[in-house]
C-alpha positions in Angstrom: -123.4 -18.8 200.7 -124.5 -22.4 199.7 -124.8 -25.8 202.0 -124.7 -29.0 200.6 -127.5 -30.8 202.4 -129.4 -34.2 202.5 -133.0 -34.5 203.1 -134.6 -38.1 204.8 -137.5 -38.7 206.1 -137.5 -40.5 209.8 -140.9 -41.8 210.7 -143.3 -38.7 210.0 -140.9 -36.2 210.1 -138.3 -35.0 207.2 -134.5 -34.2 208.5 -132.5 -31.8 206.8 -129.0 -32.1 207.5 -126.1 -29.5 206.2 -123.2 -31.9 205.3 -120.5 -29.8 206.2 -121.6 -27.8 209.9 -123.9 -31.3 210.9 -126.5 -28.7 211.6 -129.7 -30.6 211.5 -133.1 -29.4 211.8 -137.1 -31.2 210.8 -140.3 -30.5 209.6 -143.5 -32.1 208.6 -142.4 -31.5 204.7 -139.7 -31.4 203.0 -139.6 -28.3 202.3 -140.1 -27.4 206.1 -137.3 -29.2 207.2 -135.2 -27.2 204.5 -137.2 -23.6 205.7 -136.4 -24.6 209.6 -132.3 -26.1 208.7 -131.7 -22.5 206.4 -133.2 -20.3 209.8 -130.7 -22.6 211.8 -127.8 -22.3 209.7 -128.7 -18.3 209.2 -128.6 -17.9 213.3 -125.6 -20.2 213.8 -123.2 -18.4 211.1 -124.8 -15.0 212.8 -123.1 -16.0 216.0 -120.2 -17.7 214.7 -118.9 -14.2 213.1 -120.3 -12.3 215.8 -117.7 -14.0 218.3 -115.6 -13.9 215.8 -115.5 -9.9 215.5 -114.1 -10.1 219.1 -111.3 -11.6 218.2 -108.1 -9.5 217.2 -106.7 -13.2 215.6 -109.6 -13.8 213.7 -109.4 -13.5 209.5 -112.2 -13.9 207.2 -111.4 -16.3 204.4 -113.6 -16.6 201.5 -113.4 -19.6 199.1 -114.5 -21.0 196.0 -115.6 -24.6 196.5 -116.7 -27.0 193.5 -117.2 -24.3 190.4 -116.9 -27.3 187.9 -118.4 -30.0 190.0 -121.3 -31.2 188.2 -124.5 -31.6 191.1 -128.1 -33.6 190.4 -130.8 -31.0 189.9 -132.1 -32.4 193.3 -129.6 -31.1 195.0 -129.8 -27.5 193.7 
């Protein structure tokens, strides 16, 4: 699975935010905030199909999103 995500820094903290869910998580460093936004995303997704594997009316879908869309190296 993949997020598309932004990274700012607010004051002395970093915020990583997934553009898609608007799951939003921070850290000291950059690459904190990413580590603590992927162990969000990880545990929301986890309870999102657990629920969902209740549900008699719920289908999994899987989709291709953006094969040929050219990204910055940042973002990757």
């Amino acid at each position: 699975m993949e997020a598309i995500i932004q990274v700012s820094k607010d004051g002395k903290y970093y915020v990583a935010a997934d553009l898609i869910t608007n799951v939003a998580d921070q850290g000291l460093t950059r690459e904190e905030a990413i580590t603590n936004l992927k162990k969000g995303l990880k545990e929301r997704y986890e309870l999102i199909m657990d629920m969902a594997s209740h549900s008699p009316k719920t289908v999994r879908l899987d989709i291709e999103v953006g094969k040929n869309v050219k990204t910055p190296a940042s973002i990757c």
